[in-house]
C-alpha positions in Angstrom: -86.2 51.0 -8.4 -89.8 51.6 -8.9 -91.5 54.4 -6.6 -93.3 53.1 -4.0 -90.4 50.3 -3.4 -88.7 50.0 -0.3 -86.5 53.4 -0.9 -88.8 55.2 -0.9 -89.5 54.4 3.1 -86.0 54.5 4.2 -85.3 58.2 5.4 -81.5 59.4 5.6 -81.1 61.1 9.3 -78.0 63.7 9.9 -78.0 64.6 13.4 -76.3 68.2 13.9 -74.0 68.3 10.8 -71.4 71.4 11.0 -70.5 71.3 7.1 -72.7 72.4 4.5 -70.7 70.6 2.0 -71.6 67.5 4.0 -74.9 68.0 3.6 -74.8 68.6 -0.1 -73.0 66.1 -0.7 -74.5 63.3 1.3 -77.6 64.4 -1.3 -75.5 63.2 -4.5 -74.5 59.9 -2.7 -78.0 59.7 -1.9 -79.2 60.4 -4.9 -77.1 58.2 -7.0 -78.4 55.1 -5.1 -82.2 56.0 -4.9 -82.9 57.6 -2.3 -84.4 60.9 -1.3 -85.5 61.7 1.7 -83.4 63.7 3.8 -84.3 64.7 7.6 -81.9 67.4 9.4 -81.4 67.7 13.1 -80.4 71.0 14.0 -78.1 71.8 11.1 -75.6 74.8 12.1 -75.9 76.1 8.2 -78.4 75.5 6.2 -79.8 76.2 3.5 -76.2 77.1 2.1 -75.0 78.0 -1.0 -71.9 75.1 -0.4 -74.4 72.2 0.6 -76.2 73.1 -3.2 -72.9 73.1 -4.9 -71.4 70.5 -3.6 -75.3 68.4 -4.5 -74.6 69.3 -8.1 -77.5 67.0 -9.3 -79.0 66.6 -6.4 -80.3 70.0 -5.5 -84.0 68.3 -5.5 -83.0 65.9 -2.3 -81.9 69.1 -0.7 -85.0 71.1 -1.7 -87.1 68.5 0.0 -84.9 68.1 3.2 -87.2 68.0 6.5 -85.5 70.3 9.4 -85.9 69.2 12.6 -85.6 70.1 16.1 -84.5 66.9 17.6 -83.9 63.5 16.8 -87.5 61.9 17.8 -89.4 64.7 15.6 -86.8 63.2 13.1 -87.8 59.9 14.0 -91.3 60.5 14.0 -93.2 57.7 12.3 -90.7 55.5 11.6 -91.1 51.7 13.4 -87.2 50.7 12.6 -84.1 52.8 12.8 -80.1 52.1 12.5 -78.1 54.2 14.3 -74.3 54.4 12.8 -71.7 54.9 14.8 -67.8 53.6 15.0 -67.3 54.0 18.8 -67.9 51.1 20.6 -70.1 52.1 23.5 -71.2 50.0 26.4 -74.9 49.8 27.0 -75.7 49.9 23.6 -77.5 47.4 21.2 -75.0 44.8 19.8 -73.5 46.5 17.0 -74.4 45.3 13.2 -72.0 45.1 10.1 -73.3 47.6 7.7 -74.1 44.6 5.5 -76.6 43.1 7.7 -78.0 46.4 8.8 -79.0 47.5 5.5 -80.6 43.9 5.0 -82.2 44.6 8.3 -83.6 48.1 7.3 -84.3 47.2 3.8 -86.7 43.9 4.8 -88.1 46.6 7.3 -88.7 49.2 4.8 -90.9 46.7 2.4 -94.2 48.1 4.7 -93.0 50.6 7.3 -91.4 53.6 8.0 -87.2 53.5 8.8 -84.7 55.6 9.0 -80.5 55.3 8.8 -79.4 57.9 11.3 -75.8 59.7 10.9 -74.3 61.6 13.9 -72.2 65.1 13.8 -68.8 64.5 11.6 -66.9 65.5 14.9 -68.4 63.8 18.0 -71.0 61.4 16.0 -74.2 60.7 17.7 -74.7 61.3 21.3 -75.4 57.9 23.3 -78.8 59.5 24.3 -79.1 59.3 20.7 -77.7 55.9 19.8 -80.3 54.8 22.5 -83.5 55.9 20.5 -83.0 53.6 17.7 -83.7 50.2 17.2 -79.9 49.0 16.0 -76.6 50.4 16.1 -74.4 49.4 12.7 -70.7 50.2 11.8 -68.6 50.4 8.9 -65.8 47.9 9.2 -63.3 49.9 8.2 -59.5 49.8 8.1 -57.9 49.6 11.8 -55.2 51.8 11.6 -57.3 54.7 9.9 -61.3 54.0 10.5 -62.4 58.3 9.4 -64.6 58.6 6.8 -66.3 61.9 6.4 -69.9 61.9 7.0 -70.8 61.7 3.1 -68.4 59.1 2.8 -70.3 57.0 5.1 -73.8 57.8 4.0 -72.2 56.8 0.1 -71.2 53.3 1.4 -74.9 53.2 3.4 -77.1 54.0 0.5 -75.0 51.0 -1.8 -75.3 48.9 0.8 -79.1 49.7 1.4 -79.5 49.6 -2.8 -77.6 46.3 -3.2 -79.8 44.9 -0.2 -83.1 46.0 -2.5 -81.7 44.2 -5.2 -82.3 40.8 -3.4 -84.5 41.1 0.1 -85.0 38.0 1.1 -88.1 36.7 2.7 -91.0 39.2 2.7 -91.6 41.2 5.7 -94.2 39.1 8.3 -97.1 41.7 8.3 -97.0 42.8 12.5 -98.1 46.2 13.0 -94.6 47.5 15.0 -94.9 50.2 17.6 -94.0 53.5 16.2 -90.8 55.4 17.3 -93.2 57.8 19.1 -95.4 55.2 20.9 -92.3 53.4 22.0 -90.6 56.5 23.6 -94.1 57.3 25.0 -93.8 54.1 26.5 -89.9 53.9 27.9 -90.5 57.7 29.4 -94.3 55.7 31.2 -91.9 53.2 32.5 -89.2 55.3 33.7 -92.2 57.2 35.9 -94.1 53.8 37.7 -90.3 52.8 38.4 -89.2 55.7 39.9 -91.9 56.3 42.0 -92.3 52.6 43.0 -88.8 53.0 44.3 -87.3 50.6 42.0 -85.2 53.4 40.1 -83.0 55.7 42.0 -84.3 59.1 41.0 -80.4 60.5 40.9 -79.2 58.2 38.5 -81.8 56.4 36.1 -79.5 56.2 33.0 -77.7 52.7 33.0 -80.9 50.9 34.2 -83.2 52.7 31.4 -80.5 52.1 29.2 -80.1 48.4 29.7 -84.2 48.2 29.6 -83.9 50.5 26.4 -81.4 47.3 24.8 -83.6 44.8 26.1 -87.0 46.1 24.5 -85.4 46.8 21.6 -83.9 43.6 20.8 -87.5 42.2 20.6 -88.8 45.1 18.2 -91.7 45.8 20.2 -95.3 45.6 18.2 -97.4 47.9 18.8 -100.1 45.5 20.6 -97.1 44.7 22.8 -96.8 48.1 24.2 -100.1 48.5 24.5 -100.2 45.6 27.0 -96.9 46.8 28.7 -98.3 50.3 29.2 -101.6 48.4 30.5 -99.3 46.5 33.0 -97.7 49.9 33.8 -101.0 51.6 34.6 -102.6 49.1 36.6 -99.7 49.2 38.7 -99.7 53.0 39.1 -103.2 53.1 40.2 -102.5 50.0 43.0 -99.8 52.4 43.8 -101.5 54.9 44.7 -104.5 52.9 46.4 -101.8 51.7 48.5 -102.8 48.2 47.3 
């Protein structure tokens, strides 16, 4: 795949690994499929002497991992993200196959920023988590044993992803999509006008921002759009507070 191509957009997210090993070798899987760019959220080990073994050739993808403090600064950028996760949670974005989501990210990826995030090999990704990202995906594994480790996963991700480059459909309509950062900017604006317009119950905001969360996020808001919506959200604020 030439450089410049749409791998070379797509980043490869693990939130909170515990395993160095996991880490290196999520690099080789990587590696052998194209890809390269590795972000880390709060790793408990790392850099490790097991995560570069395990890598054998791919000590390079490990060498240029980003660390991160959090998911968003992870996400930072990006205007398309896949969140992977087996549990079946219920104010989430309709899950994906992994097929389809690696089409999805792949026709994203020919001009913007994306990123495939991977949660903790124990506990996976928090829903606070699963809620920052555009799409949720799983891996339809067996039913009477679904565990794969976390390289596992990110090994049948990065195919899928590759395989998807090999034929990507359509070109990507050139819309200028919100970033990840102007979109949170813009979920955490309408928490605030909705909370103090009385709407939101202070003491329990989470289903509600969830659902809006799922709703916006099924239209892939562009960036004009949430312009506009924060525009909306401002000229209510201020008749708010002129008691208009």
């Amino acid at each position: 795949m030439k450089a410049g191509g749409p791998l070379s957009r797509i980043r490869i997210v693990l939130s909170r690994p515990s395993h160095p090993g996991n880490i290196g070798a999520a690099a080789r899987a990587m590696k052998t499929m194209g890809l390269a760019r590795l972000y880390l959220v709060r790793p408990r080990k790392f850099p490790d002497p097991e995560a570069r073994a395990m890598a054998a050739g791919a000590v390079d993808v490990l060498e240029s991992a980003q660390v991160c403090a959090d998911l968003d600064a992870a996400l930072e950028g990006t205007r398309f993200s896949v969140a992977m996760s087996a549990r079946r949670r219920e104010l989430s974005h309709p899950p994906l196959e992994a097929r389809a989501a690696a089409q999805e990210l792949v026709r994203a990826a020919q001009r913007d920023e994306v990123a495939l995030v991977f949660g903790n090999e124990t506990v996976g990704l928090s829903n606070e988590e699963v809620m920052r990202c555009g799409r949720i995906a799983r891996i339809p594994s067996d039913s009477v044993y679904k565990s794969l480790n976390l390289a596992q996963a990110v090994q049948v991700m990065a195919y899928e992803v590759r395989m998807a480059t090999l034929d990507p459909g359509a070109a990507a309509p050139r819309i200028e999509y919100a970033t990840h950062e102007e979109t949170e900017n813009f979920y955490a604006h309408l928490e605030r006008s909705l909370t103090a317009s009385g709407f939101l119950q202070a003491g329990n905001p989470r289903r509600l921002m969830d659902r809006l969360r799922r709703l916006f996020a099924r239209a892939r808001l562009e960036k004009v759009e949430v312009n506009i919506l924060r525009g909306m959200l401002a000229a209510w604020d201020d008749g708010d507070r002129s008691g208009k």
